[in-house]
N, C-alpha and C positions, 0 to 999 in steps of 0.2 A: 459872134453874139451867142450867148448863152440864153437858150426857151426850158423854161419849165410848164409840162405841158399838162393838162388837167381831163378825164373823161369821166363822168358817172352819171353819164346820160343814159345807160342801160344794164346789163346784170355784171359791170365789170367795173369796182375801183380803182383805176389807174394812175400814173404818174411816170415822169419822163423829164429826164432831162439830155437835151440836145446842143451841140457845139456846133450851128453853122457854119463857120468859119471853118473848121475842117470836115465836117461835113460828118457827124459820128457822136452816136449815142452813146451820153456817157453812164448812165443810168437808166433803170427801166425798175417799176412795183408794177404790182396787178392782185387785185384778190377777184375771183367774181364771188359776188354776194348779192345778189337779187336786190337785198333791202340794206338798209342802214348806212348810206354813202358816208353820211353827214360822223357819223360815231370812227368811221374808218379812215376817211380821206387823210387827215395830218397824219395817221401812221402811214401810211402807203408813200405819201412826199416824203417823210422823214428817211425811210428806206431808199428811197430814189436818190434821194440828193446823198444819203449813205455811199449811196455805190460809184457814184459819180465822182466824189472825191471835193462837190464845191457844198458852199453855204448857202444859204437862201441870199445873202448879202449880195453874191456871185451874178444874182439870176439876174439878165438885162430886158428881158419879156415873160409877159405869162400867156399863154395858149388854152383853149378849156373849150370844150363840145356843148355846145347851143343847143341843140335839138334839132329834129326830132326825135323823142325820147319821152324818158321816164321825166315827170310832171315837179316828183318832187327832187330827184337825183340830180336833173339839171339845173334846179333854183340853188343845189348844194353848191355842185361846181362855181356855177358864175359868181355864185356871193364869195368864196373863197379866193377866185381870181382875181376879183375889182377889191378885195379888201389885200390883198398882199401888192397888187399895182400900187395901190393907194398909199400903203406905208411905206413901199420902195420907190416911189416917184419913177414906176416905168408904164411901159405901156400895156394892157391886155385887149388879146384881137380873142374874136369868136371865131369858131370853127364847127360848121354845119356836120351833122352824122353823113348826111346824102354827100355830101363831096367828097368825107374820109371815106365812105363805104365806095366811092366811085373811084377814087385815087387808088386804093387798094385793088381793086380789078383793075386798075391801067398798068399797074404792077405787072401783073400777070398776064396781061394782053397787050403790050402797046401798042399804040397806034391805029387804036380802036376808041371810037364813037360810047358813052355809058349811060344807062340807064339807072340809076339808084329806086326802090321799090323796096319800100316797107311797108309790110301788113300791120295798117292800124286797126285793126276789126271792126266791128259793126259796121262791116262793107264796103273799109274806107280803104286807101292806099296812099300812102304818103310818096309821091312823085317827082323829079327830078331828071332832067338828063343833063348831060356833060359832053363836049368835045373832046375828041382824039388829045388834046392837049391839056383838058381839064379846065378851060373856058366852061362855064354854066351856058349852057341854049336857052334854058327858061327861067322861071321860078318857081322855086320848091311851092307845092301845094297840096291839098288831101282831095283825092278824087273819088268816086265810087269806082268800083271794079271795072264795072263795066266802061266806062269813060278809060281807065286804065289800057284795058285790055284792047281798046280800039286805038289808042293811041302807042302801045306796043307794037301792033301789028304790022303799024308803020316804022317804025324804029330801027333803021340800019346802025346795028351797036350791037356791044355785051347788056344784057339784065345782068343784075345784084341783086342781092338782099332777100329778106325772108319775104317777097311776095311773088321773086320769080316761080314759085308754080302755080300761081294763080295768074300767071303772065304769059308762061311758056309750058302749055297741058306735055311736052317730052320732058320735064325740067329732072333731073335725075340727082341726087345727092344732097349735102349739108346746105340750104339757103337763111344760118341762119343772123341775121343784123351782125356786123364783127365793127368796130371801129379803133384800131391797131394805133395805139398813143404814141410806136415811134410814126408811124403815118399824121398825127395829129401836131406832132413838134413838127416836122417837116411843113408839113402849110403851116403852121401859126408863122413859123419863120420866113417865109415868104408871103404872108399876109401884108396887106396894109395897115398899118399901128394909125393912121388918122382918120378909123370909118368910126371913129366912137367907142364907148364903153360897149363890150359884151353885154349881151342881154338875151334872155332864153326865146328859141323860135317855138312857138309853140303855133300849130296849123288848125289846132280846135280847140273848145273849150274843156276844162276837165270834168274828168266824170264824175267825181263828186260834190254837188252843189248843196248849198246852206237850202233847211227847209225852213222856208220862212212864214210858214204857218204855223210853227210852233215858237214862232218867236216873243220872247217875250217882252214887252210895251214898254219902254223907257219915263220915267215920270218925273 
């Protein structure tokens, strides 16, 4: 099975493509660009599927990062996803940041229990843990620090992510969000294709809201 796999849920436009069946990335783009997913994203695939040697025609799944993330970078990806499913009559699965960002530490640790932990600011933390084997224990959720930090403290596991120093006061080096798109082809491709259309997790409201005191009266 051929995944092309989709992230621009945070400061990085990615794209991937992956040959499960031998188990081997054939392609890989990445720009980080903080802003403008939406203006970037078709070059970044175009590049990917460059390197890789197939067509979009090729692709049997689509893959693409849900959130939690960037508000508008993640509505980029999923609409791109479900709109190339659509015209290629295949399936597209979602793929949470908290699982890539935990899969990517089981990398590095296996055989260890994970905590995913993202600094949503204004004293939130976007929370997850993970079995040794990359089973979810909970559901993803935004908690205040404090609820965070008490529920770390119990936490026989690695922490991830940009809020382990607000989780672990020894926390020493880089924690900053990573979500590694060949990590993201690798679970789309072992995802379940029959939980639905992708659709953005979003764990709170966005911060910018219509003022509708200044709205003006329809007649």
């Amino acid at each position: 099975m051929i995944v092309l796999a989709l992230d621009t849920a945070g400061v990085d436009c990615a794209a991937a493509v992956y040959d499960s069946g031998r188990n081997t990335m054939l392609g890989e783009a990445s720009d980080m660009i903080g802003k403008g997913h939406a203006e970037h994203l078709m070059g970044v695939i175009d590049r990917a599927l460059e390197q890789a040697g197939v067509a979009l025609s090729d692709i049997d799944r689509l893959a693409v990062t849900i959130g939690p993330g960037s508000f508008t970078g993640i509505r980029v990806g999923v609409a791109a996803a479900r709109g190339f499913a659509l015209s290629l009559n295949i399936p597209a699965v979602g793929i949470t940041t908290l699982e890539v960002m935990a899969a990517a530490q089981r990398a590095k640790l296996p055989g260890r229990a994970v905590l995913a932990a993202m600094d949503a600011k204004r004293d939130e933390i976007y929370l997850q843990s993970f079995a040794a084997d990359g089973a979810p224990l909970d559901e993803a959720r935004a908690v205040s620090v404090a609820e965070a930090q008490a529920f770390a403290s119990d936490f026989d596991g690695e922490i991830t992510g940009s809020a382990t120093p607000l989780l672990k006061p020894d926390a020493a080096g880089d924690y900053a969000n990573s979500f590694p798109i060949s990590i993201v082809a690798r679970l789309g491709a072992a995802a379940n294709p029959n939980t639905g259309k992708p659709k953005p997790l979003y764990l709170r409201g966005p911060d910018a809201k219509p003022q509708a005191g200044y709205a003006i009266a329809r007649v």
